[in-house]
PASEBA-1860 file (N, C-alpha, C; in nm, 3 decimals):
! residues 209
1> XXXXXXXX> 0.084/-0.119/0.000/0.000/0.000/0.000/0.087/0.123/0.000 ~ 0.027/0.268/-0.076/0.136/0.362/-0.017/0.077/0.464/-0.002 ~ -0.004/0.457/0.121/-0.106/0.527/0.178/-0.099/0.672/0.128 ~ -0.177/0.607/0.017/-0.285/0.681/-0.075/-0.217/0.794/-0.129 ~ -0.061/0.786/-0.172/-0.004/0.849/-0.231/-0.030/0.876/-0.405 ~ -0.135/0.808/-0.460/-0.219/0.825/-0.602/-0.142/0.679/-0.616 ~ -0.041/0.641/-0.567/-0.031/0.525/-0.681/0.062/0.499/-0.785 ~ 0.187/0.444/-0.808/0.262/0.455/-0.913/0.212/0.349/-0.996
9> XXXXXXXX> 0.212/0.367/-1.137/0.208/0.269/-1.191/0.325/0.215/-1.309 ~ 0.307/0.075/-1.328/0.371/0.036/-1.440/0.394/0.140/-1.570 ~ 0.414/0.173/-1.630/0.451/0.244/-1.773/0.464/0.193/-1.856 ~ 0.576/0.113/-1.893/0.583/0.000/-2.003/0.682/-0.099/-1.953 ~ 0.704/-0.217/-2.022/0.820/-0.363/-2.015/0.875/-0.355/-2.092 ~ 0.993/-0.377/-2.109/1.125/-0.374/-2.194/1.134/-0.511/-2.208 ~ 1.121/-0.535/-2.359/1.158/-0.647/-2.462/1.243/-0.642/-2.535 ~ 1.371/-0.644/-2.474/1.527/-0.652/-2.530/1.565/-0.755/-2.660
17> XXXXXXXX> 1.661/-0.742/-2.748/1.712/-0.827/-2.826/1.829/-0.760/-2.903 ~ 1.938/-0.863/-2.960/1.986/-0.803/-3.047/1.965/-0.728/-3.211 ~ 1.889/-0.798/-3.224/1.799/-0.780/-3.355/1.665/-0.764/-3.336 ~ 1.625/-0.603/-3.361/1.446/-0.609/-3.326/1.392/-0.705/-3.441 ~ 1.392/-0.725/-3.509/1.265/-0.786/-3.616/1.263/-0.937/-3.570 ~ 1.378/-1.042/-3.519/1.394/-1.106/-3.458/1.282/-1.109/-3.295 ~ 1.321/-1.059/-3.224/1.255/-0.977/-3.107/1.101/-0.954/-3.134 ~ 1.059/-0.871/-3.225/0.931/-0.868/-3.235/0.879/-0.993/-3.251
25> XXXXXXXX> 0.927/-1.038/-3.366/0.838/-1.197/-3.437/0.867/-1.259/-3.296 ~ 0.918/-1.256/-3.193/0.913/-1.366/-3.097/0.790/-1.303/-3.043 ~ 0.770/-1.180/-3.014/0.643/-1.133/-2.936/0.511/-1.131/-2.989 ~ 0.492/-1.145/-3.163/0.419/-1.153/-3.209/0.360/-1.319/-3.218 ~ 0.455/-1.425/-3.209/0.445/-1.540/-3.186/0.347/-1.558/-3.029 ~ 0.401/-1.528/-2.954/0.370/-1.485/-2.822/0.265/-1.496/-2.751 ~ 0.248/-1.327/-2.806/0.088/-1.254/-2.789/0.006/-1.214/-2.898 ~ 0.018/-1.276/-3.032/-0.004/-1.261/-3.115/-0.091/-1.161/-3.183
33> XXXXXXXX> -0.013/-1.051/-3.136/-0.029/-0.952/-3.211/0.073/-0.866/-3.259 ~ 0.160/-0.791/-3.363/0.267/-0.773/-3.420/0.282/-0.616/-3.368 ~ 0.420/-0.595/-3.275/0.374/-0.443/-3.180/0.387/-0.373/-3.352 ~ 0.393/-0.222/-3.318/0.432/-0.171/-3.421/0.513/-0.046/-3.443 ~ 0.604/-0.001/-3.543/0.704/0.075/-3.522/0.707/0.176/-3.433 ~ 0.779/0.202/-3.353/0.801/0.319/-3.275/0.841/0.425/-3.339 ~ 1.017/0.433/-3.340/1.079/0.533/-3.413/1.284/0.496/-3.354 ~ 1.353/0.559/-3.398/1.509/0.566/-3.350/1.520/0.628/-3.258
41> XXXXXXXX> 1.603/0.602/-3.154/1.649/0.664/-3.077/1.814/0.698/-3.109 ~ 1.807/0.813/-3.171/1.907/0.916/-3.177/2.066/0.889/-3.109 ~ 2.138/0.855/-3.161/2.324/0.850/-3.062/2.320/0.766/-2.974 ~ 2.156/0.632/-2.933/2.203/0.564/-2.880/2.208/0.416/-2.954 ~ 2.223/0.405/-3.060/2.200/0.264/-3.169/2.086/0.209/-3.142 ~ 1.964/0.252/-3.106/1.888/0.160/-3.078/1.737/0.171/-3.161 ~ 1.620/0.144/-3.204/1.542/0.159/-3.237/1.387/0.086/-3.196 ~ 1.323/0.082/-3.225/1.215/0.060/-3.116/1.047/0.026/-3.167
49> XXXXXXXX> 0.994/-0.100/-3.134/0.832/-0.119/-3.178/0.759/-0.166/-3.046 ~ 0.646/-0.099/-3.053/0.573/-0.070/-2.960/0.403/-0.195/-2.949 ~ 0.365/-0.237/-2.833/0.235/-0.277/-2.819/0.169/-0.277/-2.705 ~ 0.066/-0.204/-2.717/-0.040/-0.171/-2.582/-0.085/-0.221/-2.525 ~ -0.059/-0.277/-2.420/-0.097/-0.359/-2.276/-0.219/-0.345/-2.177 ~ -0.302/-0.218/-2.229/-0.440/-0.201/-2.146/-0.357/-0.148/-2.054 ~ -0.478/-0.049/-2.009/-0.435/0.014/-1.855/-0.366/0.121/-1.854 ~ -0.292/0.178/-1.964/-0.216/0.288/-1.990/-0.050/0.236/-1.954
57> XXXXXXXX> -0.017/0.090/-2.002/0.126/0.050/-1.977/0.115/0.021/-2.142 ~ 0.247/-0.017/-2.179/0.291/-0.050/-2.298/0.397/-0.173/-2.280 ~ 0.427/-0.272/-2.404/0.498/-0.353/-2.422/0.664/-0.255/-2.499 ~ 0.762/-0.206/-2.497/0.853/-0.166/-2.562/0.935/-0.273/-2.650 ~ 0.973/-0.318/-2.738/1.032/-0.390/-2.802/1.186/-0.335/-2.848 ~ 1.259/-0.324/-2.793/1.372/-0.220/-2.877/1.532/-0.350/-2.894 ~ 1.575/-0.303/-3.022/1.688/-0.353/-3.061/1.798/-0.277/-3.091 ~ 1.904/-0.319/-3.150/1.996/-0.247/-3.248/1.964/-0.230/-3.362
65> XXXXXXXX> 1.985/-0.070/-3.407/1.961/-0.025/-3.529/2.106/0.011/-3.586 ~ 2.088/-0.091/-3.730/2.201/-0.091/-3.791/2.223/0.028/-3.856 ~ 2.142/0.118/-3.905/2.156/0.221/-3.964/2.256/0.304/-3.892 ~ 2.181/0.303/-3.804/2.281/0.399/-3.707/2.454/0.409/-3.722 ~ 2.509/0.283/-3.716/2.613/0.230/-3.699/2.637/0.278/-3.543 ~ 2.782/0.239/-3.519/2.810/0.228/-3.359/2.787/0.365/-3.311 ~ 2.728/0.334/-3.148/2.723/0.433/-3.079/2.836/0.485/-2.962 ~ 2.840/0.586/-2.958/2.951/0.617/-2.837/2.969/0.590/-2.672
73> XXXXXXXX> 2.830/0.497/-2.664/2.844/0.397/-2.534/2.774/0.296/-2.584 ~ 2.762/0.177/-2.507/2.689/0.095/-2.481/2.572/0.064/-2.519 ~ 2.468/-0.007/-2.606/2.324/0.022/-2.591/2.287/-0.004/-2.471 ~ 2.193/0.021/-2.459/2.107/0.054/-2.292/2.064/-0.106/-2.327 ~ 2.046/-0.174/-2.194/1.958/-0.310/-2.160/2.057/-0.410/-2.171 ~ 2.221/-0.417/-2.194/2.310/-0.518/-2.258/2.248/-0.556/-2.362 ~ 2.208/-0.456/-2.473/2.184/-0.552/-2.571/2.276/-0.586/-2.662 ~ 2.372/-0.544/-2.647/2.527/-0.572/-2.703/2.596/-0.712/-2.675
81> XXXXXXXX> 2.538/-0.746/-2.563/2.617/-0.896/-2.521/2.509/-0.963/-2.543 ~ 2.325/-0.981/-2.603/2.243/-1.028/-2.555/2.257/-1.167/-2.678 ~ 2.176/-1.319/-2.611/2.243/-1.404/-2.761/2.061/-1.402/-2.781 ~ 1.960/-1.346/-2.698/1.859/-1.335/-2.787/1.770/-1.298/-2.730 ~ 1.638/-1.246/-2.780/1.579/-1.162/-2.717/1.466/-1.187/-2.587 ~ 1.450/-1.104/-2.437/1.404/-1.153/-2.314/1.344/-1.025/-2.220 ~ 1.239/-1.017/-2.164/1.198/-0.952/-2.075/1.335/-0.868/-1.987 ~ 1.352/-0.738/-2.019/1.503/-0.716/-1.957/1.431/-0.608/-1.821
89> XXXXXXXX> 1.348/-0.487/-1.854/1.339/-0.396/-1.748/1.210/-0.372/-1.762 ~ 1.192/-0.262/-1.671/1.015/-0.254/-1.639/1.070/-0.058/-1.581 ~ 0.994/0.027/-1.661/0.975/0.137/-1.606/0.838/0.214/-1.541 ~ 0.870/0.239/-1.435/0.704/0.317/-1.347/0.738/0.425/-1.404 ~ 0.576/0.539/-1.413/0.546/0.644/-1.445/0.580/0.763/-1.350 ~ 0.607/0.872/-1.374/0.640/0.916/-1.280/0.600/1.036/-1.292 ~ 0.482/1.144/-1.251/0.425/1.264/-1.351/0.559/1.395/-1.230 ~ 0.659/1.353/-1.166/0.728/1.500/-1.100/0.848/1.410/-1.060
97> XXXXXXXX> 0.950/1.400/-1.187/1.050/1.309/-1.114/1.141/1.320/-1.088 ~ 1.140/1.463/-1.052/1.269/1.558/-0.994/1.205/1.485/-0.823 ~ 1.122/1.523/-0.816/1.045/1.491/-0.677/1.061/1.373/-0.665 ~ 1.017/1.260/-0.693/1.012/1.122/-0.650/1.154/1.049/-0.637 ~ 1.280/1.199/-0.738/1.395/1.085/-0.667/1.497/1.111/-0.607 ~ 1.386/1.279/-0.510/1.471/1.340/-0.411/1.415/1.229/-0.321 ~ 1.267/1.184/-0.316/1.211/1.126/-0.224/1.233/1.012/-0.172 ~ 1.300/0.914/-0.278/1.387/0.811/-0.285/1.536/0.807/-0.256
105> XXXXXXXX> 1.593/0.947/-0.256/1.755/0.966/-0.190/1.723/0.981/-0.040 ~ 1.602/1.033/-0.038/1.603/1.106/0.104/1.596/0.927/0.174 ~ 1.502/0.824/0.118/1.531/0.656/0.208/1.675/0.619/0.181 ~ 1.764/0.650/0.123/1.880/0.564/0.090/1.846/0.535/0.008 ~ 1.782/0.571/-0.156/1.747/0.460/-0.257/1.823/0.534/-0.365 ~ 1.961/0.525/-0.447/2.001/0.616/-0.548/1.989/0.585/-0.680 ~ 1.828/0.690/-0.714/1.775/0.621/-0.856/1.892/0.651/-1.012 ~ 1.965/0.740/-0.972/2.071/0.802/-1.096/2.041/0.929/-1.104
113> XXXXXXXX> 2.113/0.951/-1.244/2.049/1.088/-1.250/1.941/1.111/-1.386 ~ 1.892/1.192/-1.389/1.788/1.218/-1.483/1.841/1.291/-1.597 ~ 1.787/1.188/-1.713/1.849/1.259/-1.835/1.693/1.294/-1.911 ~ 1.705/1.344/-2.048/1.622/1.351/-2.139/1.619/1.305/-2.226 ~ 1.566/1.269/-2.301/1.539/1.194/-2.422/1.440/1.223/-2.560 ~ 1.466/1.199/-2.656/1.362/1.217/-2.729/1.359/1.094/-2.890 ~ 1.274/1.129/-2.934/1.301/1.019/-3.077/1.157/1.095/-3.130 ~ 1.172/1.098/-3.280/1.076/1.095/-3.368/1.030/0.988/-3.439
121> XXXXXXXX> 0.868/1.024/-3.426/0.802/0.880/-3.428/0.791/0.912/-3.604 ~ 0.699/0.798/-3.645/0.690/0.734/-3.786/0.651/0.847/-3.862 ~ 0.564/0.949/-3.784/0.449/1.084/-3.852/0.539/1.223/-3.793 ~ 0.665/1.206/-3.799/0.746/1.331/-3.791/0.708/1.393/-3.640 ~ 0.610/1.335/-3.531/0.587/1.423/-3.442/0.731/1.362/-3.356 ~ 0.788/1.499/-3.294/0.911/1.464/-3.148/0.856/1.477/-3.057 ~ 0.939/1.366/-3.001/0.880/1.299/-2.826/0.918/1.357/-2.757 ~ 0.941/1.416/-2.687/1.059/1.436/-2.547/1.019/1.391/-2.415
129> XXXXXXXX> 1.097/1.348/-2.372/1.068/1.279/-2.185/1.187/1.243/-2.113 ~ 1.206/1.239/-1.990/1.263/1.225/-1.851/1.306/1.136/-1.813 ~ 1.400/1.090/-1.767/1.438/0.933/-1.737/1.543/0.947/-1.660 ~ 1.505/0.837/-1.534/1.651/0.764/-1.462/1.715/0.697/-1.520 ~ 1.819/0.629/-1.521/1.908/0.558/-1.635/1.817/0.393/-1.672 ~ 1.780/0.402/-1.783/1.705/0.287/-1.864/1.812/0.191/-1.850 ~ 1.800/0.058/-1.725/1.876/-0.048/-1.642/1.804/-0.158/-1.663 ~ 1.893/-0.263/-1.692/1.809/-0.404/-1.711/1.810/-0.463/-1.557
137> XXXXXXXX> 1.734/-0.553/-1.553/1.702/-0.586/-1.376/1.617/-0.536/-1.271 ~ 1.634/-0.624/-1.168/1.462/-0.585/-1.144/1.438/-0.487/-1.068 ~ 1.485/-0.367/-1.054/1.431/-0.275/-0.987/1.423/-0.192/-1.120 ~ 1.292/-0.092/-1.164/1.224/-0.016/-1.254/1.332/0.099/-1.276 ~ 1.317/0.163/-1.385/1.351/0.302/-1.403/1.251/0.399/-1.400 ~ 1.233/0.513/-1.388/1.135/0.648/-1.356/1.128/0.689/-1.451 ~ 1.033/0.701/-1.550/1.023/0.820/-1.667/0.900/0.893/-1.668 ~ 0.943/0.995/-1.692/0.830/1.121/-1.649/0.788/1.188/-1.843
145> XXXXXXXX> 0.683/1.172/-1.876/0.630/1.225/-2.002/0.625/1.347/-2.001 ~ 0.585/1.434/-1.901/0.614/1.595/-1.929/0.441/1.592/-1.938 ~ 0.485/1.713/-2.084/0.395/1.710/-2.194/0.384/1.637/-2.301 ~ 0.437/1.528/-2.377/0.410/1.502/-2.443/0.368/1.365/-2.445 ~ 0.247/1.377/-2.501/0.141/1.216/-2.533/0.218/1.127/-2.516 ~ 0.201/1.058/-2.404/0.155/0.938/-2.403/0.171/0.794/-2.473 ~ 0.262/0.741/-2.511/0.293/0.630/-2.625/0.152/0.519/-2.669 ~ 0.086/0.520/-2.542/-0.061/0.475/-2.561/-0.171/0.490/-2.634
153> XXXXXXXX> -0.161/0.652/-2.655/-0.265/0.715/-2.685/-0.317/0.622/-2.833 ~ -0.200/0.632/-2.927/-0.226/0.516/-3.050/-0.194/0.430/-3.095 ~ -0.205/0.364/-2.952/-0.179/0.194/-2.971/-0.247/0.127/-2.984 ~ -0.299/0.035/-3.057/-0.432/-0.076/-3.012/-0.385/-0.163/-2.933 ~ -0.502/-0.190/-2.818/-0.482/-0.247/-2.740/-0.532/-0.384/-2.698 ~ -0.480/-0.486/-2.710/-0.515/-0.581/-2.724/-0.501/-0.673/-2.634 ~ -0.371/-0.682/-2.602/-0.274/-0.793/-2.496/-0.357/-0.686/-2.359 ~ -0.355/-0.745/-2.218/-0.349/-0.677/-2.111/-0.246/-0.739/-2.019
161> XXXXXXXX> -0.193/-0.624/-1.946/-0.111/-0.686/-1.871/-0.148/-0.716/-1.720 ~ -0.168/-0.835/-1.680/-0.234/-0.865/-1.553/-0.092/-0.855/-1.443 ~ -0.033/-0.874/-1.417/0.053/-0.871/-1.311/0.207/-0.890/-1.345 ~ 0.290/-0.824/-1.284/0.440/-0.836/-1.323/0.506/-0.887/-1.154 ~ 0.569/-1.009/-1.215/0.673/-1.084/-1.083/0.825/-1.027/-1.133 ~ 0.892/-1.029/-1.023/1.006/-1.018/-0.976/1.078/-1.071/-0.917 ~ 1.158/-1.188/-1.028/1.259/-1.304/-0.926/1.385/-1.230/-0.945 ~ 1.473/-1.204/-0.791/1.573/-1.164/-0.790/1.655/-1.238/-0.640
169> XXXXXXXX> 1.792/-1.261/-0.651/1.829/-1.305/-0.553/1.839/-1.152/-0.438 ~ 1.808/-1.096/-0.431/1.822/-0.927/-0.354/1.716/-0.932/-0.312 ~ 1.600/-1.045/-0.289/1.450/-0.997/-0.279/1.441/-0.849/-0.197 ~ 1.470/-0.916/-0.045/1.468/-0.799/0.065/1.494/-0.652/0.007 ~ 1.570/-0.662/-0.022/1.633/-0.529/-0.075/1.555/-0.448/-0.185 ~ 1.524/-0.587/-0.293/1.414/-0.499/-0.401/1.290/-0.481/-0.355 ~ 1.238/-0.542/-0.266/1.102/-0.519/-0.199/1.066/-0.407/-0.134 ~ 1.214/-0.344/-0.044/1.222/-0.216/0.017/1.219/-0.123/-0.066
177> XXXXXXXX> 1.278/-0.121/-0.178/1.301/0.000/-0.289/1.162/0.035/-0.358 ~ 1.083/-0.078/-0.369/0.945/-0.106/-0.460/0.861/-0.032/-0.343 ~ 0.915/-0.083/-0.233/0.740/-0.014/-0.144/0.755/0.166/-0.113 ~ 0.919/0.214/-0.105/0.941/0.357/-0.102/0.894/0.442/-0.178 ~ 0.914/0.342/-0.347/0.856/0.382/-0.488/0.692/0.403/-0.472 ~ 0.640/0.301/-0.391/0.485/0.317/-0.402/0.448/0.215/-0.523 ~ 0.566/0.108/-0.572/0.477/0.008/-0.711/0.474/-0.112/-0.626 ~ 0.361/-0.127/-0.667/0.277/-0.276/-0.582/0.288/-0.408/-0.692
185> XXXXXXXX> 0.416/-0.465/-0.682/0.415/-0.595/-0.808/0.490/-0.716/-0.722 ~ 0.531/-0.805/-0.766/0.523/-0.948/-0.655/0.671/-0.946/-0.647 ~ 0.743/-0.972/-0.537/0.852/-0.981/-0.563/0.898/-1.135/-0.500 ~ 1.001/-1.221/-0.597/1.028/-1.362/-0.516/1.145/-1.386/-0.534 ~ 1.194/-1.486/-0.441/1.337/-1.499/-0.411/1.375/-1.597/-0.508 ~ 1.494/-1.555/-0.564/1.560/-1.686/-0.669/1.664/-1.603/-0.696 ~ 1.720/-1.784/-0.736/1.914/-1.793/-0.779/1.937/-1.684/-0.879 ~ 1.833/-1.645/-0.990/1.874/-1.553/-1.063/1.811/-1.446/-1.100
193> XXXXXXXX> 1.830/-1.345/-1.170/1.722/-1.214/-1.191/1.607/-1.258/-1.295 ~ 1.472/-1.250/-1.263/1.414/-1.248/-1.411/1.327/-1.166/-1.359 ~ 1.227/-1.124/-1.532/1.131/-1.054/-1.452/1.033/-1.151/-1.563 ~ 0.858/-1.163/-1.511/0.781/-1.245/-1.531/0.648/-1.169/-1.584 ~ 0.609/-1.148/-1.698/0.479/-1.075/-1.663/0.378/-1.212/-1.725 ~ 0.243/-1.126/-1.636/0.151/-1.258/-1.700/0.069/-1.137/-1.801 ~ 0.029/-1.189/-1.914/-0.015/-1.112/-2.015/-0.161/-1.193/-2.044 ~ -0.332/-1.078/-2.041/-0.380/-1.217/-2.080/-0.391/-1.130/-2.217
201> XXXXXXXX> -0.417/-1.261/-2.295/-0.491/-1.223/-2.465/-0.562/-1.346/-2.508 ~ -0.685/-1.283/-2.566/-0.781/-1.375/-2.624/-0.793/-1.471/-2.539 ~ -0.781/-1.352/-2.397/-0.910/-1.492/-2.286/-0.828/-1.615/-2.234 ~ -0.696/-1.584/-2.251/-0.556/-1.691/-2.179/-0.475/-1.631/-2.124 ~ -0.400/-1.676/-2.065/-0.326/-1.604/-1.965/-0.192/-1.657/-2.001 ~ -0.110/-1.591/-2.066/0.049/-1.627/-2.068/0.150/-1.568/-2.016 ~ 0.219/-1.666/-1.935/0.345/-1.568/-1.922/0.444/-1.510/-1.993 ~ 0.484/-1.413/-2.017/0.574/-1.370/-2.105/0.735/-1.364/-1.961
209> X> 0.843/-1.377/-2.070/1.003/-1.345/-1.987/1.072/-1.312/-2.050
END
């Protein structure tokens, strides 16, 4: 509970791979429905297709974009070392996130620092939005939309996302960080990190990882 602080919610799941078109067709296999283009993300090699999860969360699909050629760090999520594509991160919404991660230094919790971001989507409109550093593993990143819409707004929505687990050997630790945050999702103890969502579509319930 986080007495009645409004509530954080999910935002979207990060569906990592080395190769998006690879990556998608696994999600379209999946949840069978095919997300659909996002747009590039700019100096960081990466590019990105999108599918709407109900509820105002999203599925993110993002890979390496060859066009690009190399970037001057790392892609975000290890997708540089990845041998194929897997449920990597999970970001909560965050509408003041200068605030939520003084509020989180002030417990001992150090979310990073906040950068900006932007990418232009398929119809020339630019995005811009807020972010703690986009981290694979199971504690979330913070991204704050500002002003600008919403990645939802024109998505069809099909898949819903019923609940997101959290196997990490850190349980204790990620459980404390999750309840400071105010996100209410399951957290369980195991040998290794995953994260678990159950997705239903067409009236079944699958897990996606």
């Amino acid at each position: 509970g986080n007495g009645g602080a409004g509530g954080v919610q999910i935002d979207h799941l990060v569906f990592a791979g080395p190769d998006l078109d690879d990556a998608a067709a696994s999600v379209t296999t999946i949840l069978g429905v095919p997300p659909v283009p996002g747009g590039r993300h700019a100096g960081f090699g990466t590019h990105n297709r999108l599918l709407g999860l109900g509820g105002g969360a999203y599925l993110e699909v993002i890979g390496s974009d060859p066009a690009q050629g190399e970037p001057p760090e790392p892609r975000p999520f290890g997708i540089d070392g990845m041998a194929g594509p897997r449920l990597v991160a999970w970001a909560v919404r965050s509408t003041s996130i200068v605030a939520d991660v003084a509020r989180a230094g002030a417990a001992g919790i150090e979310l990073g620092p906040i950068t900006s971001m932007q990418r232009t989507r398929p119809d020339g409109v630019l995005l811009r939005w807020s972010l703690t550093p986009p981290q694979a593993g199971p504690l979330p990143f913070l991204i704050d939309w500002g002003e600008t819409p919403h990645p939802t707004a024109d998505l069809v929505s099909g898949p819903h996302l019923r609940a997101l687990a959290v196997e990490t050997p850190a349980a204790a630790s990620v459980a404390r960080t999750l309840d400071v945050l105010g996100v209410d999702v399951e957290v369980r103890s195991a040998s290794t990190e995953r994260l678990v969502a159950t997705i239903e579509v067409a009236g079944a319930e699958v897990h996606f990882d």
